[in-house]
Steps between C-alpha positions, in 0.01 A plus 500: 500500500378412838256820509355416167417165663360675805318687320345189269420310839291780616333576215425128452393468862274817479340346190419156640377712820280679242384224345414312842320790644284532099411118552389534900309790370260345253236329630413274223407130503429241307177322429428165398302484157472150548142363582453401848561115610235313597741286770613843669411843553691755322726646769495884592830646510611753249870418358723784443560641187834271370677823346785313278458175314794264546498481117595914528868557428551712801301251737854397649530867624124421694687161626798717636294772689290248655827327639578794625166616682550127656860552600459843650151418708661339827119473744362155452134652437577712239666293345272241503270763397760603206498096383145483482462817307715326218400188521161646416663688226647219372151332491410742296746551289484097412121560421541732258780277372288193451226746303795574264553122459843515693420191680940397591476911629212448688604229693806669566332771684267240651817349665644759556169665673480200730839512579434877615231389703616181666761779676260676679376212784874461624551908525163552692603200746856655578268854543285334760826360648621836504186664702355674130123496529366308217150654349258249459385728187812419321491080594145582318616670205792231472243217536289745185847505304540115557142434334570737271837378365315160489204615263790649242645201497203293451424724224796477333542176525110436322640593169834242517511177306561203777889502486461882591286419815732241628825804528234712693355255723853618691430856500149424678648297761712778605203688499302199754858489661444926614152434594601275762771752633281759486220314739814427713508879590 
């Protein structure tokens, strides 16, 4: 009994590994279809591509591998690096949401994308504590991912009736609230 479940772990664990290394592979992104706003320029940074929807039935096994990736990466850069990869993914996979009318989905990946995000500041602090050099090109592709992950939510919020707004007014706060500790860096 215990080899069959050896034997399921490592086939499960070579699959994920499969899947992660398909995902990192493709080099994909999103575009917005949406016309340009006159208030801001459209900002340049490609999203990846989301892979699984969370309305997939085997999205929970996308949840689980990416707890694991964060769980096993231990140096405060990469893993900093590692949140904003899917945070970004989860930007993208509530985009694609919102286009499918899933507006309660969406905002749980927008939450749940800001939540990713507003983890990096503290790891890349306890690096510089630590003596880890700090690349000023990836403070400028967080400050990118920041106005980024703002645009999508402006976007998804223009199609919301004014109750709507109100719950995602939170979700860009979070987003002002990571600006600030990213200029902090």
């Amino acid at each position: 009994m215990k080899t069959i479940i050896s034997i399921l772990t490592i086939i499960l664990i070579l699959i994920s590994s499969i899947l992660v290394l398909h995902v990192q592979a493709q080099s994909g992104s999103l575009t917005q279809s949406e016309s340009l706003r006159l208030d801001q320029p459209e900002v340049i940074y490609p999203l990846p591509y989301p892979g699984l929807l969370t309305d997939n039935p085997l999205y929970p096994l996308k949840e689980w591998r990416d707890s694991i990736l964060i769980f096993t990466t231990r140096d405060n850069v990469k893993k900093a690096q590692l949140y904003l990869h899917l945070s970004d993914k989860r930007m993208a996979t509530a985009l694609q949401l919102a286009e499918k009318g899933k507006e309660q989905l969406s905002k749980r990946e927008l939450t749940n994308a800001e939540n990713y995000f507003l983890k990096i500041p503290p790891l890349l602090i306890d690096a510089k504590k630590q003596g880890s050099g700090l690349s000023e090109d990836f403070v400028t592709k967080l400050r990118q991912s920041n106005a980024k992950h703002k645009e999508v939510i402006t976007d998804v919020m223009k199609d919301l009736n004014q109750a709507e707004i109100k719950t995602f007014q939170t979700i860009l706060e979070m987003n002002a609230q990571a600006s600030k500790e990213i200029e902090q860096l």
